[in-house]
ROMI-781280 format. One record per residue: x, y, z of N, C-alpha, C in turn. Coordinates in Angstrom, 1 decimal, padded with zeros to 4 digits. Each point is the difference from the previous one (the first is absolute). Layout:
<pts>
<pt><n_east>X</n_east><n_north>Y</n_north><n_up>Z</n_up><ca_east>X</ca_east><ca_north>Y</ca_north><ca_up>Z</ca_up><c_east>X</c_east><c_north>Y</c_north><c_up>Z</c_up></pt>
...
</pts>
This chain:
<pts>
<pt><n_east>-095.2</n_east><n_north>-068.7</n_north><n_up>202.1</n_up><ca_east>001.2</ca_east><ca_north>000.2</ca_north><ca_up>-000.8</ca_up><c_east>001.0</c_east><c_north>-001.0</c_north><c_up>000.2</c_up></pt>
<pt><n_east>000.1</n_east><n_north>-000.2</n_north><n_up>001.3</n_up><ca_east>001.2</ca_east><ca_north>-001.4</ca_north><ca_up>000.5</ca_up><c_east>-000.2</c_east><c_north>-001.0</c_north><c_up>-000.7</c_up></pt>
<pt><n_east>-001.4</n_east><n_north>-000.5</n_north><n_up>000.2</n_up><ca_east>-000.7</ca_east><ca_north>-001.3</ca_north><ca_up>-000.6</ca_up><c_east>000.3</c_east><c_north>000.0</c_north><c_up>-001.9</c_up></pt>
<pt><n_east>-000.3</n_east><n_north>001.5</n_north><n_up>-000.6</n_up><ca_east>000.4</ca_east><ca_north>-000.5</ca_north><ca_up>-001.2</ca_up><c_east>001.4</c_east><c_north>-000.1</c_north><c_up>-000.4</c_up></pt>
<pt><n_east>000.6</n_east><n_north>001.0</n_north><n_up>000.4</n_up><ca_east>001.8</ca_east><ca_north>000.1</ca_north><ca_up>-000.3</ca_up><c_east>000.2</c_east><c_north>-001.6</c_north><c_up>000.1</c_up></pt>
<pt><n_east>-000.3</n_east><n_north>-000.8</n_north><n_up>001.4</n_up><ca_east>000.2</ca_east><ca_north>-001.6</ca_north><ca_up>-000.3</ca_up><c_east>-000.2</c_east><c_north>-000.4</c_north><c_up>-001.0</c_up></pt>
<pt><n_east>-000.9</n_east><n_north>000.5</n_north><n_up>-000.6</n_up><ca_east>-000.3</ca_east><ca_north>-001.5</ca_north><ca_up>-000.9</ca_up><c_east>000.4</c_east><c_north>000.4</c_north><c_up>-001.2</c_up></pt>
<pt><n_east>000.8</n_east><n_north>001.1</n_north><n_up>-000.1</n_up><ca_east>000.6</ca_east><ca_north>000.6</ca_north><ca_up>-001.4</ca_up><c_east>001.7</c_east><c_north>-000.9</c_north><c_up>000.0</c_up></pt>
<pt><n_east>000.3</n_east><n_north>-000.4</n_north><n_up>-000.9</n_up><ca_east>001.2</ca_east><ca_north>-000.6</ca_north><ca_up>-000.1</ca_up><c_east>001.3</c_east><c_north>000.7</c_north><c_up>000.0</c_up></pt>
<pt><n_east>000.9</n_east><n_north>-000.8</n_north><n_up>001.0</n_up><ca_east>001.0</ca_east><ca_north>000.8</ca_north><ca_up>000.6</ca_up><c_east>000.6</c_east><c_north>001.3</c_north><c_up>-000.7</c_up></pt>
<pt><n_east>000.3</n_east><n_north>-000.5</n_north><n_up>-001.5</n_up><ca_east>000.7</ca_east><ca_north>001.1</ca_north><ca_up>-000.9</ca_up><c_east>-000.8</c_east><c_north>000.0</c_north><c_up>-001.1</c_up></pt>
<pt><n_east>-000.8</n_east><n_north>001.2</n_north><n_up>000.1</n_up><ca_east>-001.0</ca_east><ca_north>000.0</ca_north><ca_up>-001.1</ca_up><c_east>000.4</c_east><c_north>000.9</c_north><c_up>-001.4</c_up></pt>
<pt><n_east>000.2</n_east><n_north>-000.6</n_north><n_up>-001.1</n_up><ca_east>000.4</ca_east><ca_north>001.1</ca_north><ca_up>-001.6</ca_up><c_east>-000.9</c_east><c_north>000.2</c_north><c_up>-000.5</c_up></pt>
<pt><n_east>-001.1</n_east><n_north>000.0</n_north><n_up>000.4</n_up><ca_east>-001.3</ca_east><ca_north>000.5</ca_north><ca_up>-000.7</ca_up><c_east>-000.7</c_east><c_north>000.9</c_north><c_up>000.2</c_up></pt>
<pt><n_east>-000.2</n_east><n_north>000.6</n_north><n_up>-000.8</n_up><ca_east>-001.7</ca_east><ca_north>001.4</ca_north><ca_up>000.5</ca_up><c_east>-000.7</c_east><c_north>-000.6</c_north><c_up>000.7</c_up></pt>
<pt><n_east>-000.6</n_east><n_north>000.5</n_north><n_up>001.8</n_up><ca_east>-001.1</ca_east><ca_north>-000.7</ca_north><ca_up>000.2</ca_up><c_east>-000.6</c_east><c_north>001.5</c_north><c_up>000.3</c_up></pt>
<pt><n_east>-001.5</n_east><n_north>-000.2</n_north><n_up>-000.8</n_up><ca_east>-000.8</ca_east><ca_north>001.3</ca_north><ca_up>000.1</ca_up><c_east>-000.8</c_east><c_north>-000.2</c_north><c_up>001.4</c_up></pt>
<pt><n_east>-000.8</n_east><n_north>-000.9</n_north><n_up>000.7</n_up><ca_east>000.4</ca_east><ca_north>-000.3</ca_north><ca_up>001.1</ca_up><c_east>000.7</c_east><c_north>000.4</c_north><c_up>001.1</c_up></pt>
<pt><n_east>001.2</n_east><n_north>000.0</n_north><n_up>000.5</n_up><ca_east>000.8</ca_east><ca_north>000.5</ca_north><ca_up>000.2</ca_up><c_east>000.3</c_east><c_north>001.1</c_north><c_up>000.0</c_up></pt>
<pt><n_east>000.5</n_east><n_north>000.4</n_north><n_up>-000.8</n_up><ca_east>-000.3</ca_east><ca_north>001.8</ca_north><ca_up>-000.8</ca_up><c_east>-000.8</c_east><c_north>000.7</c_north><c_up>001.1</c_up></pt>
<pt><n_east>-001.5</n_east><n_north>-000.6</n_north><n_up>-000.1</n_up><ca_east>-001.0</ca_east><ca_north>001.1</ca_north><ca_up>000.4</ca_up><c_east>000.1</c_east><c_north>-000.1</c_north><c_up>001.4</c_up></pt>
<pt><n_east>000.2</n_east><n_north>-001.2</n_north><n_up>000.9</n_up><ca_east>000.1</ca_east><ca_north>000.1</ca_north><ca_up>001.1</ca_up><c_east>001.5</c_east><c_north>000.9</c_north><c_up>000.9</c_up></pt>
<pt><n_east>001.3</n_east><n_north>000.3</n_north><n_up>-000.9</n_up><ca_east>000.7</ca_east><ca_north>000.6</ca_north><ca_up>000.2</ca_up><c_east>000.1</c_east><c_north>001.7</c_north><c_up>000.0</c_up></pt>
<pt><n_east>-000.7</n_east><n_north>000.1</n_north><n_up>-001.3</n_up><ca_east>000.4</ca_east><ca_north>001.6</ca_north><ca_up>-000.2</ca_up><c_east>-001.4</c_east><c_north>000.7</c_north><c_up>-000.1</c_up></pt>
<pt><n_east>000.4</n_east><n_north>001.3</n_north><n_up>000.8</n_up><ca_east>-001.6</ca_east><ca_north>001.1</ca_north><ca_up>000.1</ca_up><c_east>000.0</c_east><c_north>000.5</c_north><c_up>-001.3</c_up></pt>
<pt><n_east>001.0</n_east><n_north>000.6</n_north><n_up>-000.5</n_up><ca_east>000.2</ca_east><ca_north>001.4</ca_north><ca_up>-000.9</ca_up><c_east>001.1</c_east><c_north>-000.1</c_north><c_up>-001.0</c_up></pt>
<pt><n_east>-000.1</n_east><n_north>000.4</n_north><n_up>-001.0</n_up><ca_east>001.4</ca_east><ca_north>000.1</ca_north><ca_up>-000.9</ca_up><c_east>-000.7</c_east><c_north>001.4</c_north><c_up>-000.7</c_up></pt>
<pt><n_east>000.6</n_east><n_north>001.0</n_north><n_up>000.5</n_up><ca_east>000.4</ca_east><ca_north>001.2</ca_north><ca_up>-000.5</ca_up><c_east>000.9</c_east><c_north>000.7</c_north><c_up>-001.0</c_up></pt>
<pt><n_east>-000.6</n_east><n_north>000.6</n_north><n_up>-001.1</n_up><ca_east>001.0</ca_east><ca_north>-000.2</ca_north><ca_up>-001.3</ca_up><c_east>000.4</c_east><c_north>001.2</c_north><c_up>-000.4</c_up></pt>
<pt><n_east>001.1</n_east><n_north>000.8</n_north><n_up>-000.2</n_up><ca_east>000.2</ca_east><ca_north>001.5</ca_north><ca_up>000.3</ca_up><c_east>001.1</c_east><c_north>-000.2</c_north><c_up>-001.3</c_up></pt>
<pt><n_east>000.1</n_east><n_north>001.3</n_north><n_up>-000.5</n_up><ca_east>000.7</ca_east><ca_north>000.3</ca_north><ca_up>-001.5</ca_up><c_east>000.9</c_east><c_north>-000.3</c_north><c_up>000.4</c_up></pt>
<pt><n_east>001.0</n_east><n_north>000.4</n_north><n_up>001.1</n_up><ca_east>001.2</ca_east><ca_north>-000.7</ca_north><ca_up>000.4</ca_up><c_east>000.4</c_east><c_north>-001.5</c_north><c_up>000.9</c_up></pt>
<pt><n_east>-001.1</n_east><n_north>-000.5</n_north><n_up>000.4</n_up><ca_east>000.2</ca_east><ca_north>-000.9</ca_north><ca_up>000.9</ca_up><c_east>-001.1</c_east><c_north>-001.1</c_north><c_up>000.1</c_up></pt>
<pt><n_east>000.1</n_east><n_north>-000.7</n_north><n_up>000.8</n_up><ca_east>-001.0</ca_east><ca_north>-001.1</ca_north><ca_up>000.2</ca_up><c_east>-000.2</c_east><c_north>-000.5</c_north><c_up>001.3</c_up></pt>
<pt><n_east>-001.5</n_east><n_north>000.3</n_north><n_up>000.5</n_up><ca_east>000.9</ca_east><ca_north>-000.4</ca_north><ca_up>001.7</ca_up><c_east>-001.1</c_east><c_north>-001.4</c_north><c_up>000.5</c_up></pt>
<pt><n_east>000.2</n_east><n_north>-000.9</n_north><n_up>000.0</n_up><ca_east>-000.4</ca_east><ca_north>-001.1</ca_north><ca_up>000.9</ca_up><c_east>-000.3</c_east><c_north>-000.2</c_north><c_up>001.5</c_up></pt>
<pt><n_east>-001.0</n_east><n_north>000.1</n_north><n_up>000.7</n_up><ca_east>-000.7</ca_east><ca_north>000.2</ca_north><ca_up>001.4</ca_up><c_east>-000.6</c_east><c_north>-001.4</c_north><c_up>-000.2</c_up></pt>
<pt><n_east>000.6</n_east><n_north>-000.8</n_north><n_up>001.0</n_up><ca_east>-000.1</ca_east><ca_north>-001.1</ca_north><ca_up>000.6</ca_up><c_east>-001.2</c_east><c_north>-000.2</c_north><c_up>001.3</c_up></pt>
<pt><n_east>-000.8</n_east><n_north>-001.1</n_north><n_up>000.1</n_up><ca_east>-000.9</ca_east><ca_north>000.4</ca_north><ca_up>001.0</ca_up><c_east>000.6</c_east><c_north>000.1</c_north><c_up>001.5</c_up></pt>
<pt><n_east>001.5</n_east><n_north>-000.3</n_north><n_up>000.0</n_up><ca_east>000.3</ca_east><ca_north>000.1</ca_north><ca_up>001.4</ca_up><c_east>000.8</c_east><c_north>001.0</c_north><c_up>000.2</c_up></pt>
<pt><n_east>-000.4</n_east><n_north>001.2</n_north><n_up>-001.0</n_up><ca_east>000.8</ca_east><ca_north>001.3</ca_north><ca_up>000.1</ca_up><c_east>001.3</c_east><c_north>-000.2</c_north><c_up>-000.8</c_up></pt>
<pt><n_east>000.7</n_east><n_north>-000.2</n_north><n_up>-000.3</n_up><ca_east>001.1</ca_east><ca_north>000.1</ca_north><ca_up>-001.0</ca_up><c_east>-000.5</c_east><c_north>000.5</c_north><c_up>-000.8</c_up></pt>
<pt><n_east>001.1</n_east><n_north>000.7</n_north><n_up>-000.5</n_up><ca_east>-000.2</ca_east><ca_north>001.0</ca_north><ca_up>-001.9</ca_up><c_east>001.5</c_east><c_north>-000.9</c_north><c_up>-000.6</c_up></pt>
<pt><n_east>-000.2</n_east><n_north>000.1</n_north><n_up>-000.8</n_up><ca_east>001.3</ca_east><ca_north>000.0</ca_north><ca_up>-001.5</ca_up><c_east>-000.4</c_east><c_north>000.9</c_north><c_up>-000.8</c_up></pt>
<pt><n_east>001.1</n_east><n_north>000.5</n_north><n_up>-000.6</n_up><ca_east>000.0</ca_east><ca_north>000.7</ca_north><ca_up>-000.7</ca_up><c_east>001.1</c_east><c_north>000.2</c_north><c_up>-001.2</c_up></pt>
<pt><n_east>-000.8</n_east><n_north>-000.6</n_north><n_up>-001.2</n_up><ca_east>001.0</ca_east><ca_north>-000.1</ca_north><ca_up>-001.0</ca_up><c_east>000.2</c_east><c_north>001.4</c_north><c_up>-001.2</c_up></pt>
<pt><n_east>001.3</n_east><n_north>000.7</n_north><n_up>000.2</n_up><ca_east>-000.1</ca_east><ca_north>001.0</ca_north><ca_up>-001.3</ca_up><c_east>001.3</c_east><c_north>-000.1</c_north><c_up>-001.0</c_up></pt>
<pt><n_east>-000.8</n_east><n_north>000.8</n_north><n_up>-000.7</n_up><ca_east>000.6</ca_east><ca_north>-000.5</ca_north><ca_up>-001.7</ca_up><c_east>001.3</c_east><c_north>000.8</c_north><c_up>000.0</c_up></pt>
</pts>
């Protein structure tokens, strides 16, 4: 994961799907909420 984050550019504004997959386990989608589970245990949670 070290080795790729390097070679991703400092401030990245793009979608990288890449990326994406190696970061997040789960995105769980609930009538009220939205919750994001990260592979190193973090949740977010966005509601409306």
């Amino acid at each position: 994961m070290v080795a790729f984050l390097e070679e991703m550019p400092a401030a990245s504004t793009e979608y990288s799907e890449a990326l994406t997959r190696r970061l997040v386990e789960r995105i769980t989608i609930f009538d009220e909420k939205i919750v994001v589970e990260l592979k190193s245990g973090l949740q977010m949670e966005v509601e409306e």
